[in-house]
C-alpha positions in Angstrom: -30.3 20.7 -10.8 -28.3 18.3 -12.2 -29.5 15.7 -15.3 -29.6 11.9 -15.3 -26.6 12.0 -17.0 -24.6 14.6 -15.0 -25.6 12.2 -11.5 -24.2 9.6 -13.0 -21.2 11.2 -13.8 -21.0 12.7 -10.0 -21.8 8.9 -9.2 -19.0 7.1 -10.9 -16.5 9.7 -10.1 -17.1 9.5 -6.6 -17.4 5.9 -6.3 -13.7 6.1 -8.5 -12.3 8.2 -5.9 -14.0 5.9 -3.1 -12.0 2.7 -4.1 -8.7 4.9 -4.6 -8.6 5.8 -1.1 -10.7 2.5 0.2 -7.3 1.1 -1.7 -4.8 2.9 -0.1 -5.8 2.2 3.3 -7.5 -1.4 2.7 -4.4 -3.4 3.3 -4.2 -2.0 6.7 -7.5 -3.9 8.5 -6.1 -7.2 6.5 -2.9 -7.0 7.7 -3.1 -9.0 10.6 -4.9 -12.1 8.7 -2.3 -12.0 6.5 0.7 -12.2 9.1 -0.9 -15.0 10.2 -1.4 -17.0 6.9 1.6 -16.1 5.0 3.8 -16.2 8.4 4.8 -12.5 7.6 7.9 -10.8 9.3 7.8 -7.5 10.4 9.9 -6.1 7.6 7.5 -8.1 5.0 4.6 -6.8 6.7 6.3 -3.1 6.5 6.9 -3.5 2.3 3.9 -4.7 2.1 2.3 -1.6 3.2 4.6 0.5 2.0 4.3 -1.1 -1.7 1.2 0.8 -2.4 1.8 4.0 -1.6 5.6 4.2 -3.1 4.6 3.1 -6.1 1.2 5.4 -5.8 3.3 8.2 -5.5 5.3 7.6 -8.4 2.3 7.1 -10.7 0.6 10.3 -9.6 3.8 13.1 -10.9 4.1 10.6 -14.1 0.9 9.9 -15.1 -0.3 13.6 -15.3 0.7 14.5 -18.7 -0.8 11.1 -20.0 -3.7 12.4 -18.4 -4.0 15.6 -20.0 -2.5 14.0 -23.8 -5.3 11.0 -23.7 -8.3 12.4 -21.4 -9.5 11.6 -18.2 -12.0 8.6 -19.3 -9.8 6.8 -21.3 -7.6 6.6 -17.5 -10.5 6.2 -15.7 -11.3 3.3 -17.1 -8.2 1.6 -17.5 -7.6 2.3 -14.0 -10.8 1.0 -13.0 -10.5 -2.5 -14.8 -6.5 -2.2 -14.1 -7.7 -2.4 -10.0 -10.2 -4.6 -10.2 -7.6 -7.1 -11.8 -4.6 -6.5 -8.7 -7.3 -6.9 -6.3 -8.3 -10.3 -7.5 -5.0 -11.2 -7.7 -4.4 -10.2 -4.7 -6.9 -11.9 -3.0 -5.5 -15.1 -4.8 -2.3 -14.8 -4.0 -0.8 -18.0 -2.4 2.3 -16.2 -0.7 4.3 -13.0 0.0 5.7 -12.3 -2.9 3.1 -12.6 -4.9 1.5 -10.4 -2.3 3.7 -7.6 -2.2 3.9 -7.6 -6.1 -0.3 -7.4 -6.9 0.4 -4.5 -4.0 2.5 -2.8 -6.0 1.1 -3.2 -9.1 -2.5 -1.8 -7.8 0.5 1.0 -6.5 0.8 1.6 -9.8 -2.4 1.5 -11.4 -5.5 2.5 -9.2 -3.7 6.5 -9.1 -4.9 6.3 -12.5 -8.5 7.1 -11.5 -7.3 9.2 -8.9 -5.4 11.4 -10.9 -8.2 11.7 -13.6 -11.0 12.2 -11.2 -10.9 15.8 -10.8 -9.9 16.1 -14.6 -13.1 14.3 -15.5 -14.8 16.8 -13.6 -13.8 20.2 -15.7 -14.4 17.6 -19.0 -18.0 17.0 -17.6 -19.3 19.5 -16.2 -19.7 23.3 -16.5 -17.4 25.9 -14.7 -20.7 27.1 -12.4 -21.0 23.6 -11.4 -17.4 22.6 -11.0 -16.8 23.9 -7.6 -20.2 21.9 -5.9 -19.3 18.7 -7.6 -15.4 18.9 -6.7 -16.7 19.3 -3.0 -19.1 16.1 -3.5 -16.4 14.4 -5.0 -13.6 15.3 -2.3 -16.0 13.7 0.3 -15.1 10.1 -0.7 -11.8 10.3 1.0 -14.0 11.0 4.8 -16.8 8.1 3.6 -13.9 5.3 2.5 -11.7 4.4 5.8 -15.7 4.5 7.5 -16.9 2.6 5.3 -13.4 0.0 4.5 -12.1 -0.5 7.8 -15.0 -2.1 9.3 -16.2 -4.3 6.8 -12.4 -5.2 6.0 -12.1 -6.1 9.8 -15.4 -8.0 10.0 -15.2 -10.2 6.5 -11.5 -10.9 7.4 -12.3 -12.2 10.9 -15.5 -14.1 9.4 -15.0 -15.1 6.1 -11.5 -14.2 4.7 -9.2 -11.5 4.5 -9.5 -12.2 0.6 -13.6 -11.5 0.6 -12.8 -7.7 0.9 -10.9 -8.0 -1.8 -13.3 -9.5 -4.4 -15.7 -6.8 -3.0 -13.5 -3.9 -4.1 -13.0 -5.6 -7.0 -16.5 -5.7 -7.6 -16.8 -1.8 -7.4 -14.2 -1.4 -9.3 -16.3 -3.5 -12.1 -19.2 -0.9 -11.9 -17.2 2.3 -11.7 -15.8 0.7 -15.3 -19.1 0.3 -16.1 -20.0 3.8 -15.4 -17.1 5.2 -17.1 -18.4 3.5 -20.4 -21.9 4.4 -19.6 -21.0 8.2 -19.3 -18.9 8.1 -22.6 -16.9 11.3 -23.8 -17.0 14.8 -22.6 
């Protein structure tokens, strides 16, 4: 059985892991609101899907021996607040430039809670345990495009395609939150 401390832990970890693939795919429901209000060509509409995961990819092989030098938490939490801050300027950016640059910048910084997630879990937890809570963990990746795609869709088509935006946002705030709540290893 696992302590108070040790769910929240399990909680913030897989919430972290949540928004980095919720992130990755988010841009895709929203697409077709922003075509229409930034006028988007194809070939802007293509970088601007592509800016994520280029510059995801990037930040994954480099930020791995940061990772290991300054600790998983430290990451985590940069990362955290790091997303929360391209996805509300994202959501209030006024063309496509401005667009494809908060895209690439959250490119950039959300894989730093990706890449620290499973890092955090040998820092947290105990080798016996590791194994269960790397499986609870890896299940965000199933829940997020569930869970992402929907609400992206039905906020864009009802509110705005910037309200799912501020919502991510706002779970990025509280996996901050629980990365300063858990403290260090």
């Amino acid at each position: 059985m696992l302590s108070d401390n040790r769910i929240i832990i399990l909680v913030t970890l897989w919430t972290a892991f949540f928004v980095v693939n919720s992130n990755i795919i988010l841009i895709l429901p929203l697409l077709p609101f922003l075509r229409l209000e930034f006028g988007l060509s194809a070939a802007e509409s293509a970088v601007l899907l592509i800016a994520y995961p280029v510059l995801a990819f990037a930040a994954n092989i480099l930020l791995g021996p940061f990772i290991d030098k300054y600790g998983p938490r430290r990451f985590l939490l940069i990362g955290a607040l790091g997303c929360a801050l391209t996805l509300l300027l994202l959501a209030i950016a006024e063309n496509t430039y401005l667009a494809m640059l908060w895209r690439a910048a959250a490119g950039f910084i959300t894989p730093m809670m990706g890449a620290s997630v499973f890092a955090a879990v040998a820092d947290y937890y105990p080798q016996k345990d590791r194994p269960v809570i790397v499986g609870y963990v890896s299940s965000a990746p199933a829940v997020a495009p569930m869970v992402i795609m929907p609400l992206a869709i039905l906020a864009g088509a009802e509110y705005s395609w910037r309200a799912p935006l501020f919502g991510l946002a706002a779970v990025c705030i509280v996996v901050a939150g629980g990365v300063w709540m858990i403290g260090k290893a």
